[in-house]
C-alpha positions in Angstrom: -3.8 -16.0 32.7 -2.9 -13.2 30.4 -0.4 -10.6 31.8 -1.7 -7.3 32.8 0.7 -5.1 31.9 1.4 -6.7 28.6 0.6 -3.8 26.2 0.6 -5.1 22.5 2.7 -3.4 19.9 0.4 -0.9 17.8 -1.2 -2.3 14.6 2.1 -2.3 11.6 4.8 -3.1 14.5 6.5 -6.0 15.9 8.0 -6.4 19.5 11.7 -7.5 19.2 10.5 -11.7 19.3 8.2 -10.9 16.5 10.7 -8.7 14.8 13.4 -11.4 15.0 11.2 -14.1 13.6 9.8 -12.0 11.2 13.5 -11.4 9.6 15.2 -15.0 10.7 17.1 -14.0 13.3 17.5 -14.8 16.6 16.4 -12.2 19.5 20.3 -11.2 20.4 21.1 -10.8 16.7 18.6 -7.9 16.7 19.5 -6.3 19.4 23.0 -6.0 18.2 21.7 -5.2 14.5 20.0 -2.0 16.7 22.7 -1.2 19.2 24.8 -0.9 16.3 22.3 1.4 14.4 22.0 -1.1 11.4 18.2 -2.0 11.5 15.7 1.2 12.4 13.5 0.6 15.3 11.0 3.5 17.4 10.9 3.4 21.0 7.3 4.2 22.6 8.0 4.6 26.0 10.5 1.5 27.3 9.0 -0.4 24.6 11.2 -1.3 21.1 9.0 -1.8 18.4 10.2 -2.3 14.3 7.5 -1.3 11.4 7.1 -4.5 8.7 7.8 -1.8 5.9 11.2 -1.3 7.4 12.0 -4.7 8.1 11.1 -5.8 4.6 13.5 -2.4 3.2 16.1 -3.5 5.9 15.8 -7.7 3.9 16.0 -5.5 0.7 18.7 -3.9 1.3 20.6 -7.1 2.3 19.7 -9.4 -0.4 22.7 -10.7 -2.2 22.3 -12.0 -6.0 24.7 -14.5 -7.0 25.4 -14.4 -10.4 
């Protein structure tokens, strides 16, 4: 039975369990990485969403190149 007051993230963003698999991370990582303003997130009512685009930018700007 589906949950009626389950409201799904609008079309481009991911909830913070989609978020945190999307970027290889567990759940608590990201909600640290937020607390501590390091990954951008909205907030649409209670809810935390993250856009792809700035989750991609956020992977970006992390990637380390070994040379």
């Amino acid at each position: 039975m589906q949950n009626r007051n389950y409201i799904p993230a609008p079309v481009g963003a991911l909830n913070v369990k989609q978020a945190a698999q999307y970027i290889g991370v567990s759940e608590r990582t990201l909600w640290r990485l937020k607390a501590n303003g390091d990954i951008p997130h909205s907030q649409i009512g209670g809810r935390i969403v993250f856009r792809k685009k700035t989750l991609d930018e956020f992977l970006e700007e992390k990637e380390v190149i070994h040379v």
